[in-house]
C-alpha positions in Angstrom: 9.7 -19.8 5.4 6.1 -18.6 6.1 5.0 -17.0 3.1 3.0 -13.8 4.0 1.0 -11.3 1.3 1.1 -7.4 2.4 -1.2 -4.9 0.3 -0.2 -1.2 -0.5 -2.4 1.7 -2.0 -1.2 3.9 -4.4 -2.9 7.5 -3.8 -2.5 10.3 -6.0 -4.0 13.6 -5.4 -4.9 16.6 -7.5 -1.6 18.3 -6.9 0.3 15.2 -7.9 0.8 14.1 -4.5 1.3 10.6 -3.1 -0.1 9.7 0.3 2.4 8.3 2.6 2.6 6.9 5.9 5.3 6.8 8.6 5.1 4.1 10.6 6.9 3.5 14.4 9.3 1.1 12.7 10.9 3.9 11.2 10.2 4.0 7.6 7.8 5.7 5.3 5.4 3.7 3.1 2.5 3.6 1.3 -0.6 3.1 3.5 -1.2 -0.8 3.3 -0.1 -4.1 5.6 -0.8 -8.1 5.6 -3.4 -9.5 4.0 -5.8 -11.8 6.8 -6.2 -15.5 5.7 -10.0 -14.2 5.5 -9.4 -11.3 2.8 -8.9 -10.7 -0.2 -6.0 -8.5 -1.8 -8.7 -5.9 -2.4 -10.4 -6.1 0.8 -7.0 -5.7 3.0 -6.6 -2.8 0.7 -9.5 -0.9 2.1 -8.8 -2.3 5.4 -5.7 -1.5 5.7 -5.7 2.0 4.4 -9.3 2.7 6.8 -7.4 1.3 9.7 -3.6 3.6 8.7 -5.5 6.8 7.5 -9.0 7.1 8.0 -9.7 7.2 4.3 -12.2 4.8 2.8 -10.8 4.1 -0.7 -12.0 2.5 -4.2 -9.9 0.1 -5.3 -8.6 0.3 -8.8 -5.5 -1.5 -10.8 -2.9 -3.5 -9.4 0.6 -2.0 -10.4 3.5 -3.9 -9.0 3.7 -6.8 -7.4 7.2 -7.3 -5.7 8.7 -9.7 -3.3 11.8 -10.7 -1.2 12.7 -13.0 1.4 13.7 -11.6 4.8 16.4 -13.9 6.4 15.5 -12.7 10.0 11.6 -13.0 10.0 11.8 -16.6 8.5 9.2 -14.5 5.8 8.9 -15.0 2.0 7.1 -11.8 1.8 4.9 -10.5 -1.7 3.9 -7.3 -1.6 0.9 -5.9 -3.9 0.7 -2.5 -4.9 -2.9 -1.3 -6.2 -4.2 2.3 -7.8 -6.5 3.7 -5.1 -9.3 6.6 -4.9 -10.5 8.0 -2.0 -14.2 7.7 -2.0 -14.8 9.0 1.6 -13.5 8.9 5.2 -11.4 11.8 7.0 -7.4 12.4 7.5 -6.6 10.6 10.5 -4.3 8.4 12.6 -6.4 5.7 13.2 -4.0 3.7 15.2 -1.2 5.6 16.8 0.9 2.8 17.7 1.7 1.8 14.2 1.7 5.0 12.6 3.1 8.1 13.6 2.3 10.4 10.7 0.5 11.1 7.5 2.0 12.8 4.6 1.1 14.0 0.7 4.6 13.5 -0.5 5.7 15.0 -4.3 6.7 12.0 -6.5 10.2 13.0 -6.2 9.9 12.6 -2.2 8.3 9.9 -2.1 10.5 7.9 -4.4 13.3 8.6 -2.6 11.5 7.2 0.1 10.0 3.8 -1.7 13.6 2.8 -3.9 11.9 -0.4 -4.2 9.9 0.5 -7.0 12.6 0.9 -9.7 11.7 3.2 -12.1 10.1 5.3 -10.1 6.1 6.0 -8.8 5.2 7.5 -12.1 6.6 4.0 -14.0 3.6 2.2 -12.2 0.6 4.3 -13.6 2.1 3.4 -17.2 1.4 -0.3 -17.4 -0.5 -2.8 -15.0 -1.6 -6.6 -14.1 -4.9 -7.9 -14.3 -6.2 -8.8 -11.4 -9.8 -10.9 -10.5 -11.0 -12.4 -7.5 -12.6 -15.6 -8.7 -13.9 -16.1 -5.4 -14.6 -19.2 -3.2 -14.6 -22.6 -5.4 
């Protein structure tokens, strides 16, 4: 199985709002995607979130880290969810052929749509991982 590392932001607004992002396969998400063997977690964070919503963010806490194996993509897949602040950029679809729309979702909506974070969205601002990029050695 190819292992492969996939980055997620966690935005909150002022209203208590999650940004979210619907993507042409069908399912809603935080904004986020796979790491480049160039990158680190944090850089493919602000990548990945430029690139989905125009936003440029700050990088903040890693959350969760989750992972599964899917059967049909041969892919050992670990996914890394970090606290992000928007720091500049505008609201836009950056690439329309992956995503199709952006949302601020309440909590409640969005963890209807994200199950995969047991507990809940509010469960990952309560405790968190340390995380350091020792760099190249």
């Amino acid at each position: 199985m190819e292992e492969v590392k996939v980055v997620y932001a966690l935005i909150k607004n002022l209203h208590n709002q999650i940004l979210m992002v619907h993507n042409h396969e069908g399912h809603w998400s935080l904004p986020g995607g796979k790491v480049e063997a160039h990158e680190t977690l944090m850089e493919a964070t602000i990548r990945e979130v430029s690139e989905e919503t125009g936003y440029i963010v700050e990088v903040g806490k890693l959350l969760a880290v989750n992972e599964t194996k899917f059967k049909v993509r041969n892919h050992h897949a670990l996914f890394f969810t970090f606290e992000a602040q928007i720091i500049g950029g505008v609201e836009e679809i950056v690439l329309p052929d992956e995503i199709s729309h952006i949302e601020w979702a309440p909590i409640d909506i969005a963890n209807v749509r994200m199950p995969y974070y047991r507990g809940g969205i509010d469960k990952l601002y309560q405790h968190h991982a340390l995380y350091h990029d020792e760099g190249l050695l």
